[in-house]
N, C-alpha and C positions, 0 to 999 in steps of 0.2 A: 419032727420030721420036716426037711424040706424039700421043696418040691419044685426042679428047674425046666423050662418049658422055653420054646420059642420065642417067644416074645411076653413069658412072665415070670417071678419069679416069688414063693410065697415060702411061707411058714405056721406048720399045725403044731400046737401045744397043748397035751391032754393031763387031764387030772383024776384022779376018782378017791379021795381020801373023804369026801363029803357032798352033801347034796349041795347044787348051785358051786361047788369049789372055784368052777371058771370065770366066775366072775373077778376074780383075784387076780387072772394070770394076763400077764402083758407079755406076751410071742415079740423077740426081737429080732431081724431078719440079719442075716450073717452073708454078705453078698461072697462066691469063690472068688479063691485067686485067679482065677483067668479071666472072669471078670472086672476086677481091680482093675489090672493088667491093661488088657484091649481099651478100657475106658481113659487111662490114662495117657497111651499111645493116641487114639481118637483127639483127645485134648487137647496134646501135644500139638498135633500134625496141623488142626483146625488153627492155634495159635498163631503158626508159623506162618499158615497159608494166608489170614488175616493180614500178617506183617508185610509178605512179601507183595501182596497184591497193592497195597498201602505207600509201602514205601518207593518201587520200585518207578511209578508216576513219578511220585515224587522229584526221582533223585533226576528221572529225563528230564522234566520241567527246570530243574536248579542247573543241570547242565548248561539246556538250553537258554536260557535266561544270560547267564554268566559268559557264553561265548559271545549273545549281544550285545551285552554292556559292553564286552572286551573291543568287538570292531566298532562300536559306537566311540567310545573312547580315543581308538586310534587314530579317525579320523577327526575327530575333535579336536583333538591336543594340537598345540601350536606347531611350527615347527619350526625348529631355532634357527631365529635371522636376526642380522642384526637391523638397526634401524631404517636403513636405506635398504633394506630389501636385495641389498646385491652380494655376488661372494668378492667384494672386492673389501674384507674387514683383515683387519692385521694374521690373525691365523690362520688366512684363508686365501692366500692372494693370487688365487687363479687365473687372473685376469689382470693383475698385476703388471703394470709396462708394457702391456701388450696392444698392438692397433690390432684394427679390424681387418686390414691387409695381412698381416701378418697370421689370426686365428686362420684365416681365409686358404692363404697358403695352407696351413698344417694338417687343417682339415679335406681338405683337396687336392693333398699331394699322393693319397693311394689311389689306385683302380676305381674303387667302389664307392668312393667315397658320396654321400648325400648333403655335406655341409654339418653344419656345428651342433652341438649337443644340442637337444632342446633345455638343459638347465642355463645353456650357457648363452641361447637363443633369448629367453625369459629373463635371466639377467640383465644383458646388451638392454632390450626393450623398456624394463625397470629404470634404465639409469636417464634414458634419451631425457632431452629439453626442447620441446615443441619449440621452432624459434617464430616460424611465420607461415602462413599460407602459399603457396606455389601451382596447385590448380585443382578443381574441382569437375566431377565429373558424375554419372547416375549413380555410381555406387558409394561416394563419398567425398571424400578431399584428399589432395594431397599436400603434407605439409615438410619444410626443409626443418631436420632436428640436428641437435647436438650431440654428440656424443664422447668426451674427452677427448673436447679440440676439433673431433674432426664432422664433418657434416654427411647426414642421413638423407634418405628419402623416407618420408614415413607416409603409407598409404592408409587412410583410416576408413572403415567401412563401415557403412550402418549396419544395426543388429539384422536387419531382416537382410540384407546382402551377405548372411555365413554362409552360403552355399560357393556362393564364390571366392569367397574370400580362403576358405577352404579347400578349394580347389585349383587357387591360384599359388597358394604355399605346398599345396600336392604335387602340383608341376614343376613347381621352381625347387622340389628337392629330389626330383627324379635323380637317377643316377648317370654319372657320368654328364651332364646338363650344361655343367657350368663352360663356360665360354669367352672371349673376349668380345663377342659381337652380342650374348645375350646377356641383360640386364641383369647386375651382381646381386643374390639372392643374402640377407643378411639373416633374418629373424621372422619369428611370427608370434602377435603373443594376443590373448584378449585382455583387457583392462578393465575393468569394474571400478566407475569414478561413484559409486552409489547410485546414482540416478540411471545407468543404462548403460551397457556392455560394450566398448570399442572393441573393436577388432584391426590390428594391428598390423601389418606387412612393411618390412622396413626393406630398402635396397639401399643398391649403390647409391649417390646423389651427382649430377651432372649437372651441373651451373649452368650450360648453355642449351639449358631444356629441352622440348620436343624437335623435332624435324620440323615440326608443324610451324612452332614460333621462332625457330633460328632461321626457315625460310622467308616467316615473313618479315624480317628483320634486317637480313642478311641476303648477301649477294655471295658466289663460287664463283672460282675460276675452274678451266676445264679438271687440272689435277684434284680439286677437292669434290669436285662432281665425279671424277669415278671412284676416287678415295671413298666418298660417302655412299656410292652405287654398291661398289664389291663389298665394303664391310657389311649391308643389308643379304646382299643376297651370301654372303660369307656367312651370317648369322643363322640365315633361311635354310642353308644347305645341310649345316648342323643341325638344326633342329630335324629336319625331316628323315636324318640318314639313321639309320639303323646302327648299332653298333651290338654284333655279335660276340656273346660269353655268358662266365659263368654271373659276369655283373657286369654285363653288357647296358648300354641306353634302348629306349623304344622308341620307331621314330615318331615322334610328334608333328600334327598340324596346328597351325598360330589358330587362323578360323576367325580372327578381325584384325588385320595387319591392314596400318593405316598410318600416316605420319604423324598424328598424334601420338601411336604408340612405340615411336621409336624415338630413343633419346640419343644427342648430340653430345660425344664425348668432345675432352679438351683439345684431340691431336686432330680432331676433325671426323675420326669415323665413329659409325654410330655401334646402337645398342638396342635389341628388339626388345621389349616389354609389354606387359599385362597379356600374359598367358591364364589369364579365366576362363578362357571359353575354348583353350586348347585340348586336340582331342589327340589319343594315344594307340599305337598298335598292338595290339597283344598278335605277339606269330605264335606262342605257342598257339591259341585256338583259333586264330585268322579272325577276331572281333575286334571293333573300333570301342575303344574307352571315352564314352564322353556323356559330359554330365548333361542332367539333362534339369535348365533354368529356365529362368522367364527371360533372359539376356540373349539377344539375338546380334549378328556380327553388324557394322556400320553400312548400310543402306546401301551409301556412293560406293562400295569398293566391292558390293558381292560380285561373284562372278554369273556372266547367266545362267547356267545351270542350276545354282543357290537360288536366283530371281525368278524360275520358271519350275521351281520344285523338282527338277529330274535330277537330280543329283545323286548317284549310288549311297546310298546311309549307309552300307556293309561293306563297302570297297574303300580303303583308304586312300589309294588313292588318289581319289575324285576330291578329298581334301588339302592334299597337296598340291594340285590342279588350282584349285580355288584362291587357294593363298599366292602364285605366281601369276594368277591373273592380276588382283590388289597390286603386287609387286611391280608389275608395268605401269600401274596408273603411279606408286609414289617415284616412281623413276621419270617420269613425265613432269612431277613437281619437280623433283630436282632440277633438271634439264632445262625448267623453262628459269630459273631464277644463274643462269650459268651466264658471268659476264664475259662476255668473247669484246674484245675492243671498246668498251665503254657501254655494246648495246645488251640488254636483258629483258627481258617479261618480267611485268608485275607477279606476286605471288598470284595463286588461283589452286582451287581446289578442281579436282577431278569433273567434268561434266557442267563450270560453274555458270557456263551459255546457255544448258541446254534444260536444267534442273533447278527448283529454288533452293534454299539453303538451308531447308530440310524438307527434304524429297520421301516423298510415300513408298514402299516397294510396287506400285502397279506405274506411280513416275516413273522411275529406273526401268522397270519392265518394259513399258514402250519404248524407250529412246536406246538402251542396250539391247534389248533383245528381240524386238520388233523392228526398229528402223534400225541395228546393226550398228550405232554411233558409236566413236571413241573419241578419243581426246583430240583436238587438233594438233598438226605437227605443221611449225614456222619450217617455208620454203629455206631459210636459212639455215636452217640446221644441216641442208645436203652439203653446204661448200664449209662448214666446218668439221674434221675427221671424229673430234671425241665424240658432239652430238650425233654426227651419222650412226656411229658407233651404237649409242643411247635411243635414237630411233628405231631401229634396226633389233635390239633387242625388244624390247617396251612391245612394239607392233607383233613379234615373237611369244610373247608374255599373255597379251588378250584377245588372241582368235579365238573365235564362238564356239569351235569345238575344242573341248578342253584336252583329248589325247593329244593332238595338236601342237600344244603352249609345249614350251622351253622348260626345265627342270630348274627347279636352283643353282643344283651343281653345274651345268652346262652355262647356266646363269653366269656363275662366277669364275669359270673358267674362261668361258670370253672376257670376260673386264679384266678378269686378271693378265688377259694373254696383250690384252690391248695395253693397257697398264706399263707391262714388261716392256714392250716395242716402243711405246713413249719415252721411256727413261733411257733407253737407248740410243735416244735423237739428243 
């Protein structure tokens, strides 16, 4: 008889053929089939469930593991160059016959144009041959390079100066930017010589260097003094104009425009430079773009407003203002090195009677902004027209109230207009 229960399950086996008979009998128990059954389903399932909780880690971990290796990998592996690191190898000759004028054009013959690929930036940069030093300045040096015959300006900037340096190749590939009066933007690349990271900025190159040193070098006659007047504020006017679309420019202020940073091309007119510390319009949200470094604009040339701290920081304005203050003082250097009849001025920097030769901002504070001082103007300059001309703006340029000053474009419209009526005589 068996006998099935809840949770037992047993078997009775009787005998009666003789006394003690049971001691003989071994009861085997017979489990049902539906027992079998459930137990072996039970085993099953526990099996599976084993497996899957088991494997299933598993296989996420092997994934994950496999797609690390894969991007570690990727960026690991080499990438195929040839020896010199440039694409200028037989299969590859994209660069091939090609000047730097000429990328220049192709690249900046549409609308929108920002300048040259960055492969083809990093390239140009790869091949340059540092020839010699040309000048040096807080953020590094500038050195004259080579490039397939033709010569660079290579600007090299120390590691800790990447903020500007970065913000200098930001500006110089705005859109729509490029210019005849603003300094030709070529490349920008960093360099890792082992021991510490250069930082790169390559332009045009101009033999006859700064305004700063052609001036102190160099004497004009009236035509190269407004030649070199209009192409400045020619330069200034672009920059600060707005240019509306769908890839329209923003207009930009310079924010240390100073004869130093303007360079003297071969035909005589110049070329604005080192836009670091240029700041930007955004009109979609009416905000001024500008970075914010340990680099502050040159001492001698802020404007007072700059010098006195009142300056609108959200009005753009007020940096356009600023920059055509600067603007009168480097048109004062021009002016004074202007040979009319054999007689001219020594060079001289802006204030160099009233200021030492490197002046604190609370110097500059008193003698601009306090005793109202500007540059002195030779009683000569009245009986000569071009100078009056240059007076007349300049003294336009640095009134202490900056709505006041002259605009670029107004700037350059008078020299140009003057210009005009010259050529006419």
């Amino acid at each position: 008889m068996t006998s099935d229960s809840r949770n037992t399950t047993f078997v009775i086996e009787c005998c009666n053929k003789e006394d003690f008979c049971n001691r003989d009998l071994k009861p085997l128990l017979h489990p049902s089939n539906n027992e079998v059954s459930s137990s072996g389903d039970d085993a099953t399932w526990v099996t599976w469930k084993m497996a899957l909780t088991i494997a299933l880690p598993i296989c996420a971990i092997c994934v994950v593991v496999m797609a690390i290796y894969h991007v570690h990998m990727t960026k690991k592996r080499p990438a195929r160059h040839f020896p010199d690191d440039s694409l200028e190898a037989p299969d590859r000759p994209i660069l091939g016959g090609v000047t730097i004028r000429d990328m220049l054009e192709m690249t900046t013959s549409g609308s929108g144009s920002v300048g040259l690929p960055l492969l083809v930036q990093r390239s140009i940069a790869r091949q340059i041959q540092l020839v010699e030093t040309i000048g040096k300045g807080r953020f590094g040096e500038v050195w004259r390079g080579r490039w397939r015959g033709e010569n660079v300006a290579v600007k090299i900037f120390s590691s800790r100066e990447e903020r500007s340096w970065f913000r200098e190749a930001e500006i110089y590939q705005t859109v729509m930017l490029r210019h005849d009066n603003i300094l030709g933007f070529i490349a920008a690349d960093n360099k890792d010589n082992g021991t510490w990271t250069q930082l790169w900025l390559i332009t045009d190159y101009h033999e006859k260097g700064s305004l700063f040193d052609y001036l102190n070098r160099s004497t004009v006659d009236t035509n190269g003094m407004i030649r070199m007047a209009l192409s400045i504020a020619t330069g200034l006017a672009h920059l600060h104009m707005e240019i509306v679309g769908t890839q329209g420019k923003p207009a930009i202020a310079h924010r240390d425009l100073k004869s130093k940073n303007i360079l003297v091309k071969t035909n005589g007119t110049c070329a604005i430079g080192d836009l670091g510390l240029a700041a930007r319009h955004d009109v979609i949200t009416d905000t001024v773009d500008i970075q914010l470094n340990n680099r502050v604009g040159t001492k001698r040339y802020m404007a007072p407003e700059v010098l006195e701290e009142t300056i609108n920081m959200n009005h753009f304005d007020s940096f356009k203002r600023a920059d055509v203050y600067a603007l009168g003082l480097i048109l004062w250097e021009i002016a004074r090195r202007c040979n009319v009849g054999g007689i001219h001025d020594e060079y001289q920097l802006p204030f160099y009677d009233l200021v030492p030769s490197d002046p604190t901002i609370e110097e500059m504070r008193k003698v601009v902004c306090t005793d109202r001082q500007r540059p002195s103007i030779p009683n000569r300059w009245q009986s000569i027209e071009a100078l009056q001309v240059m007076s007349k703006v300049m003294k336009e340029c640095w009134y202490h109230n900056a709505a006041a000053r002259l605009t670029a474009l107004r700037i350059k419209k008078s020299l140009a207009n003057y210009g005009a009526i010259d050529d006419l005589k």
